[in-house]
RODO-2510 file (C-alpha; in nm, 4 decimals, decimal comma):
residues 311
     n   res          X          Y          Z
     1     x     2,3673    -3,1787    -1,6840
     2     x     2,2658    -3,2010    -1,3576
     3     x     2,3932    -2,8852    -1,2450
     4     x     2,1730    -2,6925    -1,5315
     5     x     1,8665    -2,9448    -1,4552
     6     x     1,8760    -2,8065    -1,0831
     7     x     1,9220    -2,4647    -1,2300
     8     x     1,6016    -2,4625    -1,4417
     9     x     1,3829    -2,5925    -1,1268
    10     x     1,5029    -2,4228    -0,8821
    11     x     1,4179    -2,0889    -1,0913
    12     x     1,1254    -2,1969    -1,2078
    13     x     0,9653    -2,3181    -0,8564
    14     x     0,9151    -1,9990    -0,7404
    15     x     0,6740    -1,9161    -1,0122
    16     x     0,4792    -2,2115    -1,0738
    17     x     0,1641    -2,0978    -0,7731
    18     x     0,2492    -2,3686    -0,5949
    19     x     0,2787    -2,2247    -0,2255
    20     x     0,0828    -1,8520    -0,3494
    21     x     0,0052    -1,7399    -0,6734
    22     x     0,2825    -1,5033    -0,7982
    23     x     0,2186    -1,1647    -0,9521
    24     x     0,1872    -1,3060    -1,3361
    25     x     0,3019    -0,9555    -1,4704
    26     x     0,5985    -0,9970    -1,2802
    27     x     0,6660    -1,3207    -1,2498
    28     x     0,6551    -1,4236    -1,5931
    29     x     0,9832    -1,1601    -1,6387
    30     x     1,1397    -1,3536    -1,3285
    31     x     1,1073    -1,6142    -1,4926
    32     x     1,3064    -1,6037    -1,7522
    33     x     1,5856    -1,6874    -1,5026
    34     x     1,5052    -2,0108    -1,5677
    35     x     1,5828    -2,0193    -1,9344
    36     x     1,9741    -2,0160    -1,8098
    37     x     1,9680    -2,3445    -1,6956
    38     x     1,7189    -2,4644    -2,0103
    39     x     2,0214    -2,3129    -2,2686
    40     x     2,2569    -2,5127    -2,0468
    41     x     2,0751    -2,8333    -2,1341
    42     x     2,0672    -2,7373    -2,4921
    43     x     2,4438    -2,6573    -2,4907
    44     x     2,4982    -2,9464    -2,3346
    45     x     2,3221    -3,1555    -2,5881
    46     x     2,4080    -3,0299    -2,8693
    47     x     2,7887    -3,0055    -2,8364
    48     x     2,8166    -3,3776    -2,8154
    49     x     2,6821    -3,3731    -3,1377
    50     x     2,9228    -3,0791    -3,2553
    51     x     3,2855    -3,2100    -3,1366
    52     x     3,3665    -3,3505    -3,4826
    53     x     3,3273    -3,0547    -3,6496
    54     x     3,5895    -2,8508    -3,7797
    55     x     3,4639    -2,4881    -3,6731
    56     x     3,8172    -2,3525    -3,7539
    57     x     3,7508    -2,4973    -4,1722
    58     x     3,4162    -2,3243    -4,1527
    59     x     3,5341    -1,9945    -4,0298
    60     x     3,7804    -1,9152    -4,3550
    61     x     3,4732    -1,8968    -4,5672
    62     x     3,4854    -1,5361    -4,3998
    63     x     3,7406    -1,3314    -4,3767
    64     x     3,6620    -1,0457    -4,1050
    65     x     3,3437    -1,2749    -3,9556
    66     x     3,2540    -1,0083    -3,6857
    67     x     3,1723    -0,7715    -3,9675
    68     x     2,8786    -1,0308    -4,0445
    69     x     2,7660    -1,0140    -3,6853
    70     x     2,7316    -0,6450    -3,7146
    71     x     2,3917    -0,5844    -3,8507
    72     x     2,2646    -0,8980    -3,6237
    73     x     2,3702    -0,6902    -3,3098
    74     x     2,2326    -0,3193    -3,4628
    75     x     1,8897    -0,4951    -3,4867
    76     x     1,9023    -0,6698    -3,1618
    77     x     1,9711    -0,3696    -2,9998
    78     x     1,7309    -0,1416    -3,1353
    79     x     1,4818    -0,4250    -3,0940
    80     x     1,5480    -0,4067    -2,6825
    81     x     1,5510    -0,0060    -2,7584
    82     x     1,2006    -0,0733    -2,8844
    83     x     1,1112    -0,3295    -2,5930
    84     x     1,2878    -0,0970    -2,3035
    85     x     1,0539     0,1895    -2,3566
    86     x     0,8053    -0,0099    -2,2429
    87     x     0,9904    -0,1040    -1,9177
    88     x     1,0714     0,2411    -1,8153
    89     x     0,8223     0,2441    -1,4996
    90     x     0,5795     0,0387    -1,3254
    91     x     0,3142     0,2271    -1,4674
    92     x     0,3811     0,1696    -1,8393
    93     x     0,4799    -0,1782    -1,8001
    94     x     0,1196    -0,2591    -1,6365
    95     x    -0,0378    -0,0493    -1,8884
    96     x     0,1513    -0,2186    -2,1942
    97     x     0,0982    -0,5760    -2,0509
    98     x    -0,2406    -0,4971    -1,9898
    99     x    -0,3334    -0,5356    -2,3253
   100     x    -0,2621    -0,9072    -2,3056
   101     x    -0,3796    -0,9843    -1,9641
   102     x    -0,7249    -0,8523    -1,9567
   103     x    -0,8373    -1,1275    -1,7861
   104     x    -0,6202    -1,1493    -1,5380
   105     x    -0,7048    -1,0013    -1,2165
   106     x    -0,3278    -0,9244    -1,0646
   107     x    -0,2869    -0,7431    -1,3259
   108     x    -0,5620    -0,5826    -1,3137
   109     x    -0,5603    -0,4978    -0,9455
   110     x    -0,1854    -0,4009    -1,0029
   111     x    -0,2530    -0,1324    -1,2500
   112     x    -0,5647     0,0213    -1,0659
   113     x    -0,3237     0,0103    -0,7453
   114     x    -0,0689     0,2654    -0,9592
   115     x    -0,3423     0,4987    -1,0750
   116     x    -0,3977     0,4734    -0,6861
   117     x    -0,0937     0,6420    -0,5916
   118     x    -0,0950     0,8604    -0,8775
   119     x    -0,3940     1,0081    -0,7429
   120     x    -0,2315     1,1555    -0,4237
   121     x     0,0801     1,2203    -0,6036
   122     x     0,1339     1,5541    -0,7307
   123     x     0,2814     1,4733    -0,9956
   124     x    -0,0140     1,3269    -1,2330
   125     x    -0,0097     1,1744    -1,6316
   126     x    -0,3635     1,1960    -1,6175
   127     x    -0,6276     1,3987    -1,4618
   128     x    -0,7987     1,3459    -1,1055
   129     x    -1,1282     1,2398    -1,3264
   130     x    -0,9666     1,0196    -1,5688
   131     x    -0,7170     0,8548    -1,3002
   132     x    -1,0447     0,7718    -1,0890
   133     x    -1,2625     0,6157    -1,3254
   134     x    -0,8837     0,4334    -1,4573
   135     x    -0,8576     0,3545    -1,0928
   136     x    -1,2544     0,1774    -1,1010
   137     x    -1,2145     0,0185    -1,4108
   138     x    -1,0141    -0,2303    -1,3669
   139     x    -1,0789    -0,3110    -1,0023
   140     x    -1,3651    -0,3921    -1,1358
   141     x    -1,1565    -0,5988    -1,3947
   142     x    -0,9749    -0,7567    -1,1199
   143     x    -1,3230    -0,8854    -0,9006
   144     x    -1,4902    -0,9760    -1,2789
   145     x    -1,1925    -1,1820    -1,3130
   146     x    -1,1832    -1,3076    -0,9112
   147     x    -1,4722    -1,2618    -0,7512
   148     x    -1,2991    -1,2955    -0,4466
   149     x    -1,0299    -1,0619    -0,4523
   150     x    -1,0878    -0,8507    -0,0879
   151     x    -0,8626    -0,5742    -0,1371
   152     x    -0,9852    -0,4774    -0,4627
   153     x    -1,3073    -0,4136    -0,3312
   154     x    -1,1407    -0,2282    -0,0445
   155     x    -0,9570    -0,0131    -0,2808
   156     x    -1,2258     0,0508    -0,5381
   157     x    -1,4570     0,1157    -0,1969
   158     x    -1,2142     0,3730    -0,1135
   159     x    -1,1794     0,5563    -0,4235
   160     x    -1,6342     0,6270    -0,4181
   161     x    -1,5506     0,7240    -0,0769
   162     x    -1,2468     0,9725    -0,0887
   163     x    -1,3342     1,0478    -0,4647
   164     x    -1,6761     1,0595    -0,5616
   165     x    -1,8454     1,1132    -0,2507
   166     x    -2,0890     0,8110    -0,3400
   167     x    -2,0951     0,6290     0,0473
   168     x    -2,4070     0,4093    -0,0351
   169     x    -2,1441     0,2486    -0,3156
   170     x    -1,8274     0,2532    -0,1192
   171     x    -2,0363     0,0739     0,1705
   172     x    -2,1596    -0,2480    -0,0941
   173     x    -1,7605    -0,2474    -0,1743
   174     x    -1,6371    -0,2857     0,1695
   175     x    -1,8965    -0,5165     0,2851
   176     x    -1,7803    -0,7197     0,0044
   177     x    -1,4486    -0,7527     0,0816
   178     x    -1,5790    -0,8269     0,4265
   179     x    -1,7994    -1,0890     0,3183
   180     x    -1,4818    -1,2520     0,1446
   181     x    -1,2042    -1,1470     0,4202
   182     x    -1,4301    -1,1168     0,7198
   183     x    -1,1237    -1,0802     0,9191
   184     x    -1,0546    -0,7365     0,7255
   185     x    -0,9784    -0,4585     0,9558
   186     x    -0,9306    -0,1762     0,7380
   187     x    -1,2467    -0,2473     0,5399
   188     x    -1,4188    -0,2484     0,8871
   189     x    -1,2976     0,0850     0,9156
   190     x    -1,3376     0,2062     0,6201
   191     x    -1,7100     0,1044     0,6546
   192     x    -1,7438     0,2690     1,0137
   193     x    -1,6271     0,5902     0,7893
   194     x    -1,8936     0,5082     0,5991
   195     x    -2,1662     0,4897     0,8516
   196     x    -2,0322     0,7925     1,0045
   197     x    -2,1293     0,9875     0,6877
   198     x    -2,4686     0,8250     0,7749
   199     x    -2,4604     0,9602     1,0929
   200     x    -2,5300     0,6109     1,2091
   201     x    -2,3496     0,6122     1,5161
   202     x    -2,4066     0,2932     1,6584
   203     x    -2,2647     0,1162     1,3481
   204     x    -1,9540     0,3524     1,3384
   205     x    -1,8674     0,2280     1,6554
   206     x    -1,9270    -0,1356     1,6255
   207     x    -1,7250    -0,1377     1,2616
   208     x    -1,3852     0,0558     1,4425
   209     x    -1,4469    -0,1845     1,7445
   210     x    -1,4220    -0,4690     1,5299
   211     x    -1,1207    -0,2972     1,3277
   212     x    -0,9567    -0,2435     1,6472
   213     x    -1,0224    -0,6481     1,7972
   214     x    -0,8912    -0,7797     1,4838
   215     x    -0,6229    -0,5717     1,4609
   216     x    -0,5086    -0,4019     1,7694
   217     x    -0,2215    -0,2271     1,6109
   218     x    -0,4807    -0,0556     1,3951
   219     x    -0,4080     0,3170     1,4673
   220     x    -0,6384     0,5326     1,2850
   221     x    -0,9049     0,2940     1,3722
   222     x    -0,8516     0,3778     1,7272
   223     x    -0,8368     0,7720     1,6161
   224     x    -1,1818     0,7484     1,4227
   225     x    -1,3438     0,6130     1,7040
   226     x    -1,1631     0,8914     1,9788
   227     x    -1,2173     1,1701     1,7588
   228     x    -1,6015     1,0939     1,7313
   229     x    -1,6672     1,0543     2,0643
   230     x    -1,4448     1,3617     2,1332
   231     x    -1,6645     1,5535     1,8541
   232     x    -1,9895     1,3757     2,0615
   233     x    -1,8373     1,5911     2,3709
   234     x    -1,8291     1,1975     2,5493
   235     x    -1,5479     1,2582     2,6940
   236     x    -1,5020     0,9759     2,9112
   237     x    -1,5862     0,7000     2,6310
   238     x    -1,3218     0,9233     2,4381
   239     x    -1,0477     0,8891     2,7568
   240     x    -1,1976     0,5407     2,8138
   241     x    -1,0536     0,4226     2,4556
   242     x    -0,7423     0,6163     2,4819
   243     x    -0,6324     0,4217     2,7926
   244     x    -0,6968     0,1321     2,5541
   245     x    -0,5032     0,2757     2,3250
   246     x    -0,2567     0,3049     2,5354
   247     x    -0,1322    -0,0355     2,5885
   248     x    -0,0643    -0,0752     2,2101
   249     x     0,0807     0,2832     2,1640
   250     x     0,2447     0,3882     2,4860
   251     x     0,4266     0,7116     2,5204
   252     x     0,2332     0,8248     2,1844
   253     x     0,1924     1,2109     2,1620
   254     x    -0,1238     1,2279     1,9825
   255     x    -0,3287     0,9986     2,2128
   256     x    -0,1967     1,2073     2,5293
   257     x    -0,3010     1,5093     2,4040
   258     x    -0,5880     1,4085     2,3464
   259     x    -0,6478     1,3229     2,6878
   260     x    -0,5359     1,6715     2,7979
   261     x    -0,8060     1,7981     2,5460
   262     x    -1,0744     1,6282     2,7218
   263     x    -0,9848     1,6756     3,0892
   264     x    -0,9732     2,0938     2,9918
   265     x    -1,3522     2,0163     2,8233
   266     x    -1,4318     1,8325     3,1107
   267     x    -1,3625     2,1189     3,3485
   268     x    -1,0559     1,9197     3,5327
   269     x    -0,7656     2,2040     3,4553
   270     x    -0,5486     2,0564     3,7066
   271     x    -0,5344     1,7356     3,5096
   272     x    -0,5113     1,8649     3,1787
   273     x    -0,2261     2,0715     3,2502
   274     x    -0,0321     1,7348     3,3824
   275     x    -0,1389     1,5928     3,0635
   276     x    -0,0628     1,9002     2,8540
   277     x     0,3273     1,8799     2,9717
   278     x     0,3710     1,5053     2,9678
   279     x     0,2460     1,5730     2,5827
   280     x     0,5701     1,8524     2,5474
   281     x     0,7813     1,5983     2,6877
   282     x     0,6884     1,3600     2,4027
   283     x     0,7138     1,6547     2,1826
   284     x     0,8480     1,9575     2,2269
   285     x     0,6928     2,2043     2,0793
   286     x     0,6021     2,6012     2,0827
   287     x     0,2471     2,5917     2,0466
   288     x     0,1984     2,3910     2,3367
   289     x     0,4679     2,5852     2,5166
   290     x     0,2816     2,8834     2,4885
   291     x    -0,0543     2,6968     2,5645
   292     x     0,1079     2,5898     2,8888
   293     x     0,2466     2,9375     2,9603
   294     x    -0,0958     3,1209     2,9668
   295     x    -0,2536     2,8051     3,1389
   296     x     0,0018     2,8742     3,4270
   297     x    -0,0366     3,2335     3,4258
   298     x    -0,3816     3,1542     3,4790
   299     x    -0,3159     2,9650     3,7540
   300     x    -0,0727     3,1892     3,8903
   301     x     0,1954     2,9343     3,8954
   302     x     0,4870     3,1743     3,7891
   303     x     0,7659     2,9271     3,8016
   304     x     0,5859     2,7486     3,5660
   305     x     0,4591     3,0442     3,3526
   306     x     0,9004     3,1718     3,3262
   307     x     0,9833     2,7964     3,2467
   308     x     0,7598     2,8214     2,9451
   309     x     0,6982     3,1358     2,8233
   310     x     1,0045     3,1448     2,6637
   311     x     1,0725     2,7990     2,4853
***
């Protein structure tokens, strides 16, 4: 008994939101692990009430008794036929659940998340027009429901963005998931996208600043704010963040490039060159190779030009 009682808590703790709210679409399937320990209290009750019976007395009322259990199992299993159709994917088990938990913003936010990913999947149930407005729907459904669920108004933010072109919208989005996260760095960044469209500058940079201080592992953050600077033609703000850059993404091919790009615009060839090969060592590649074999010809620097020329 106490074995089973220990059984039933400990698989039902997890799924009680004590610590953090679990998923409830998937937690209330979890936890039905509990119900093993629950039937072992039952059993354990009710056989104390069952030893004196004679099971064996009962039994010759039937002759062949599994032929009696036959249609019990046929409809048991068709009924988890039935049930198992609905189970088949992520995507229909949110949709068939959703039915029930309209009000409940996981599942809300979960669904809307899968019509997410269908989106830049090629392989779609529904169209690009019907999976977006899916996709705003029931964020929406999830912030109705939780007014202070961030990411959904990151997501839903995203989708006007990327989507619908609508930037005035996608900016009230991400400032709301701001106002509720403030320490959000991709909504920062996604609004410094949006100010960009804006051509607000100033704000751009402030928003992928503050991206990058909260998070300094944020990468594109730190590529939105090189590559606009770059497009500016600043080219030392642009090498001035790259050196920042730097000292969370050493050895990084991208970034070094980059800084070869803007020494050549800057009129320092020497430079760019060094930069241009310590890029090839970081990758290899034959577009550079050649890029670095006329540079050298250029230069007249045949050793170089042979080395590369032919890679």
């Amino acid at each position: 008994m106490l074995f089973a009682t220990l059984l039933f808590c400990g698989c039902i703790v997890p799924f009680t939101n004590i610590g953090t709210p679990a998923p409830g679409i998937l937690g209330e399937r979890f936890a039905y692990f509990s119900t093993m320990g629950f039937c072992l209290v039952l059993a354990i009750i009710i056989v104390n009430y069952t030893k004196n019976i004679h099971f064996k007395s009962i039994s010759q009322f039937f002759s062949k008794p599994l032929i009696y259990l036959l249609p019990v199992m046929l409809i048991c299993m068709g009924y988890t036929w039935n049930r198992n159709t609905k189970w088949n994917s992520k995507l229909v088990l949110f949709e068939n659940d959703i039915k029930h938990l309209e009000k409940s913003a996981k599942a809300n936010s979960l669904l809307a998340n899968e019509y997410f990913e269908m989106l830049r999947s090629p392989n779609k149930k529904y169209s690009d027009q019907v999976l977006v407005q899916k996709c705003i729907n029931h964020y929406d459904g999830a912030v109705t429901n939780d007014s202070s669920f961030f990411t959904a108004y990151n997501n839903a933010g995203v989708i006007y963005y990327s989507y619908l072109n609508d930037f005035k919208t996608a900016k009230k989005y991400f400032t709301l998931a701001i106002r509720h996260k403030p320490l959000y760095a991709q909504a920062y960044e996604n609004l410094g996208n949006c100010f960009k469209q804006e051509n607000n500058i100033q704000k751009t940079v402030e928003c992928y600043k503050k991206a990058i201080e909260i998070n300094p592992k944020q990468y594109t953050a730190y590529m939105s704010i090189i590559n606009l600077f770059f497009e500016r033609k600043e080219y030392n703000k642009t090498i001035k963040v790259i050196n920042v850059a730097y000292s969370s993404f050493p050895y990084n091919y991208e970034l070094t490039a980059q800084e070869a790009n803007c020494h050549l615009m800057k009129g320092d060839t020497i430079e760019a060159i060094e930069k241009y090969e310590e890029a090839y060592g970081l990758n290899p590649n034959q577009n550079l190779a050649q890029f670095l074999a006329q540079k050298f010809k250029e230069t007249r620097n045949t050793v170089k030009y042979e080395l590369y020329k032919n890679k």
